[in-house]
Phi, psi and omega in degrees: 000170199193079177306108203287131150305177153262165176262180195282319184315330175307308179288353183255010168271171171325118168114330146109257205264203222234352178063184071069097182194086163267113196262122181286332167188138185215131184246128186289205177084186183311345141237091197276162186206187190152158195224171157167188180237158190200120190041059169107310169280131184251150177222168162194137169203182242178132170232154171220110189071050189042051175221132175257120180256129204232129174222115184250112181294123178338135189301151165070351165332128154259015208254157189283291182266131175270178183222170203303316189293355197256304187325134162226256193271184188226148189205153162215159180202128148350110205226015204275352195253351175302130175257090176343314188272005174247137176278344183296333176304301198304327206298294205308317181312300190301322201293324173306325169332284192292341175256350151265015164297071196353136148315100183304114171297332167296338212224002175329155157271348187278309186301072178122033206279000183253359150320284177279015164273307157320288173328290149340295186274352173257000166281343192267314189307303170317303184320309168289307153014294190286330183269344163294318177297000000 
């Protein structure tokens, strides 16, 4: 795991430092990839074709792998100025990412919220299921 500082830049933004930004695993190279948590929140991400891709998940995933239905924001950033093979460079990318990442409009708790109210409580269900076999 590989605990991040904030940088001073970090500390001169709005909101002051980035709190709580942990990468749990990360691989470098020309396609580097990687999960880890933040506040709270599991992200993970991966580049392609110099573009670094972020997917920051709903609170509470009980799912090993989460799926596109998990997604609540997003982030994409230029990796062409990155040095691939370090992690600390990548770490610093991904963590600016991830605390600027939008909110996937598509993927909202307002579009469907008794979906994903459903959704939840039949993800709690399995779970118990599964653990009484």
């Amino acid at each position: 795991m590989i605990p991040v500082e904030p940088t001073e830049s970090a500390a001169e933004r709005p909101g002051g430092s980035f709190g709580d930004f942990e990468i749990e695993d990360i691989s470098v190279g020309p396609y580097a990839h990687g999960f880890g948590r933040s506040e709270g929140r599991t992200f993970a991400f991966r580049v392609r074709k110099s573009v670094l891709y972020v997917e920051v998940y709903r609170d509470y995933c009980e799912r090993t792998v989460p799926s596109s239905d998990d997604v609540i924001a997003t982030a994409n950033r230029s990796v062409t100025d990155i040095d691939l093979t370090d992690e600390r460079s990548i770490s610093a990318v991904v963590r600016d990412a991830v605390h600027s990442a939008e909110s996937d409009s598509s993927h909202s708790p307002t579009r469907g919220s008794g979906v994903t109210t459903l959704r939840g409580v039949l993800d709690r269900l399995g779970s118990i299921i599964d653990s009484v076999r």
